[in-house]
Wavefront OBJ file of the C-alpha trace (Angstrom):
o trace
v 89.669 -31.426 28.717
v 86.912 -33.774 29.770
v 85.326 -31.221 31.656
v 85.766 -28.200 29.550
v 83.677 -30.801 26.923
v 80.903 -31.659 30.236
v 80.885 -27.644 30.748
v 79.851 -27.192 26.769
v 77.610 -30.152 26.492
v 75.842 -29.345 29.441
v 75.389 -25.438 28.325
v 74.013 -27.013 24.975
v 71.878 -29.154 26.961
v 70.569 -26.283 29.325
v 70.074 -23.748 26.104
v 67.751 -26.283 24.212
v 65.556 -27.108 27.368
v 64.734 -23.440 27.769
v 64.101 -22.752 24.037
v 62.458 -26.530 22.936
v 60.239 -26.770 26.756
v 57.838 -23.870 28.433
v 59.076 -23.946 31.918
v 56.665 -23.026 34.684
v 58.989 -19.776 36.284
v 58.465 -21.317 39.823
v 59.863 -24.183 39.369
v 63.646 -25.118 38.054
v 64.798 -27.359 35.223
v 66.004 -30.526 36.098
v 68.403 -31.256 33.348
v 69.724 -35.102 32.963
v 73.967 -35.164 32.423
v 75.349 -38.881 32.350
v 78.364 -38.901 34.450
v 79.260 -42.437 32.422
v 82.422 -42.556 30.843
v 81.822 -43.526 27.107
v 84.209 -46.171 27.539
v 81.569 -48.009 30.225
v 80.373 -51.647 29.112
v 76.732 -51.201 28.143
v 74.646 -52.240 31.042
v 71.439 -52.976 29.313
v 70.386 -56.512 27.645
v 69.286 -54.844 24.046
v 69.860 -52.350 22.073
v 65.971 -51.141 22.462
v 66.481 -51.136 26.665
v 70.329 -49.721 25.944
v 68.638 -45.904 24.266
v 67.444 -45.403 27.542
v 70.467 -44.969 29.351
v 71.594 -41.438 30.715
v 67.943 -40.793 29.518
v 66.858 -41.963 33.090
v 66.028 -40.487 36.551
v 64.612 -41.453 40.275
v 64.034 -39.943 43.618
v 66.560 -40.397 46.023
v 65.476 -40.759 49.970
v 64.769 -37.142 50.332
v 62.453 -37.727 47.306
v 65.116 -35.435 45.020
v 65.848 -36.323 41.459
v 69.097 -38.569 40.944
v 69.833 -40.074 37.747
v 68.903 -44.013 37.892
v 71.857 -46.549 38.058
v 71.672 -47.777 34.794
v 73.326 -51.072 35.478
v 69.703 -52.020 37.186
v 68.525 -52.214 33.449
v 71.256 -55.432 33.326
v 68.435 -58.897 33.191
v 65.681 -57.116 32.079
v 63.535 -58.577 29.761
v 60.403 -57.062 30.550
v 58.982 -52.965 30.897
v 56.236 -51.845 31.293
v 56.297 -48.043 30.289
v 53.501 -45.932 32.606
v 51.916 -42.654 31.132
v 50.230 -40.465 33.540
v 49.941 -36.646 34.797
v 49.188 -35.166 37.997
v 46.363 -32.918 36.598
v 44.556 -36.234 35.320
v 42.033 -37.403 37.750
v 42.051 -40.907 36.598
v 45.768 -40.926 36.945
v 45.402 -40.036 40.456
v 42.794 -42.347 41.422
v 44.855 -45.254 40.015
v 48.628 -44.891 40.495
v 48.783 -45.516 44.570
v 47.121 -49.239 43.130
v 49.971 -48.599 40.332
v 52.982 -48.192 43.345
v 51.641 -51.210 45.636
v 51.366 -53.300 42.695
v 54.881 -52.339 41.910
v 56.481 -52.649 45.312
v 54.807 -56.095 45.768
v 56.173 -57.626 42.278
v 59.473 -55.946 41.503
v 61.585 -57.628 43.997
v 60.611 -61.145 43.154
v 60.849 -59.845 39.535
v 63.941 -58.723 38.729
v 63.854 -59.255 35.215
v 60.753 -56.681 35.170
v 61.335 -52.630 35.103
v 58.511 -50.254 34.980
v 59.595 -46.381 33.083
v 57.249 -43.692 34.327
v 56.925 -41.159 31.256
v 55.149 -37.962 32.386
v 52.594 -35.932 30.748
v 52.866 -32.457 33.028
v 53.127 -29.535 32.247
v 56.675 -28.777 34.007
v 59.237 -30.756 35.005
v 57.978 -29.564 38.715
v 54.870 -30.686 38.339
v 56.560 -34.255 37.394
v 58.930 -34.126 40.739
v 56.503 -33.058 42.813
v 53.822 -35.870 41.825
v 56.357 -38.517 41.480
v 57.001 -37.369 45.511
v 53.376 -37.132 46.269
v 52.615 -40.593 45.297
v 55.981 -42.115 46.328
v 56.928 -43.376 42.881
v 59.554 -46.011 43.423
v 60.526 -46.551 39.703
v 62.548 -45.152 37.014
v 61.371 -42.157 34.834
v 62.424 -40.523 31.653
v 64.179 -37.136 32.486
v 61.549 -34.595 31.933
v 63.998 -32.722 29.277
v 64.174 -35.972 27.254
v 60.562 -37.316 27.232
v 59.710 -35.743 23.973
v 63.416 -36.178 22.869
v 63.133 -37.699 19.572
v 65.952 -39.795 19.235
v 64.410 -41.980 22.570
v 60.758 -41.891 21.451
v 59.244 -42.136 24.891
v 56.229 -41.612 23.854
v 55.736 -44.258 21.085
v 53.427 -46.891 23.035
v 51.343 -44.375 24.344
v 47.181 -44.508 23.669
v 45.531 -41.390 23.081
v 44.441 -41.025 26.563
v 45.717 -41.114 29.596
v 46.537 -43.576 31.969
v 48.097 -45.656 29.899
v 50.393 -48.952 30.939
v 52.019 -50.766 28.092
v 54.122 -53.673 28.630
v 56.348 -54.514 26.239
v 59.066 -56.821 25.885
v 62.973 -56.456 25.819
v 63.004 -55.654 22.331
v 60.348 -53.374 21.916
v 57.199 -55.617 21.081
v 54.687 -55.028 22.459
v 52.642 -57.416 24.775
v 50.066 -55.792 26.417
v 48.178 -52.274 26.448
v 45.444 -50.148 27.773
v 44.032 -49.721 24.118
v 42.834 -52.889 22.299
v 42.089 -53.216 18.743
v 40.771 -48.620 20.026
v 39.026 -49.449 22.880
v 40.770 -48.157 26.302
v 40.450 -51.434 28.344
v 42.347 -49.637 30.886
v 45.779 -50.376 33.007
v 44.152 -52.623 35.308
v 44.202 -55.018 32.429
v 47.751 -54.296 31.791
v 48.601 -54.810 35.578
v 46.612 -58.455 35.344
v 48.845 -59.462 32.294
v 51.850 -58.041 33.675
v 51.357 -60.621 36.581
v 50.469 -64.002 34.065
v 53.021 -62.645 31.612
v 56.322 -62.259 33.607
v 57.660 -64.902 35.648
l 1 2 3 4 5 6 7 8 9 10 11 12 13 14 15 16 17 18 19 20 21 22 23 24 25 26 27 28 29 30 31 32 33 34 35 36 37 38 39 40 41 42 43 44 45 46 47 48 49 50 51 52 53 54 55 56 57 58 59 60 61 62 63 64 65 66 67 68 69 70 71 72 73 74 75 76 77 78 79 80 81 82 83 84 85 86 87 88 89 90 91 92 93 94 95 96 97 98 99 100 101 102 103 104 105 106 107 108 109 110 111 112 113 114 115 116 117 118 119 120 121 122 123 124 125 126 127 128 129 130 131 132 133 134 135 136 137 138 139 140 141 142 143 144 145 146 147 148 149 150 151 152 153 154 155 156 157 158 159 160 161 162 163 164 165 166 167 168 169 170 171 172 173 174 175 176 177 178 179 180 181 182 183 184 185 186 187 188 189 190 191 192 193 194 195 196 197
């Protein structure tokens, strides 16, 4: 029975993707399915970090998309939420700084978590620049970034790169737009670094 109901909600899932997204014909949908049993304890610390679970993917060591373990989310108290595109220059130029940043301060940070949220075109384009940049961290399935029920979208500026921290219930703490000026994720990074400890 369980999987007749998988088999349906994943049909569902697959027939609103190609009617709600335009997908780019050479490349494939990546469509997020939660394998967790609706029984499982909730693995996040509040109900804001909790809507993002099954909502969640990374690369796995052959740089393929895998959905994220969702019990990493357990202890966080701190995301910073990354928008960026591969066809944005400035996004280029700044998120190898971005991924060394990131692989210096996660792992004496475990109470930090950094959500990519993508701005491309196709969910290709996403997979192939989260590879070409080695993107260590957590993103927001391509099918569910403008999913409205999760909101991805809601810190970002109206430009692009944008890093917002925020804290563990959704305030947030620091951003790449002050009071409309883009001060830029550089800033972000900075606070990120006196704010989290």
């Amino acid at each position: 029975m369980i999987q007749i109901v998988l088999a349906i909600v994943a049909t569902i899932v697959i027939c609103v993707a190609l009617v709600a997204w335009p997908v780019h014909p050479a490349k494939p949908i990546v469509t997020p399915i939660s394998l967790t049993p609706a029984s499982a304890a909730p693995v996040a610390t509040t109900p804001f970090l909790a809507k993002f679970t099954g909502h969640l993917m990374a690369l796995n060591s052959n740089g393929d998309p895998k959905p994220f373990d969702d019990s990493k989310l357990a202890g966080v108290q701190y995301v910073a939420f990354y928008y960026s595109a591969s066809w944005c220059p400035p996004c280029r130029a700044f998120t190898p700084d971005l991924v060394s940043f990131y692989n210096e301060f996660k792992p004496a940070h475990p109470n930090f978590e950094l959500i990519f949220v993508n701005d491309d075109r196709s969910d290709g384009d996403m997979i192939n620049y989260m590879k070409g940049d080695s993107m260590p961290w957590p993103a927001v399935w391509y099918a569910d970034i403008r999913n409205p029920d999760l909101n991805a979208r809601q810190f970002c500026g109206p430009g692009i790169p944008c890093l917002v921290l925020v804290d563990a219930n959704g305030d947030v703490l620091s951003d790449s737009f002050r009071g409309g000026n883009y001060v830029g994720p550089r800033q972000v990074m900075a606070d990120i670094r006196d704010m989290v400890k």
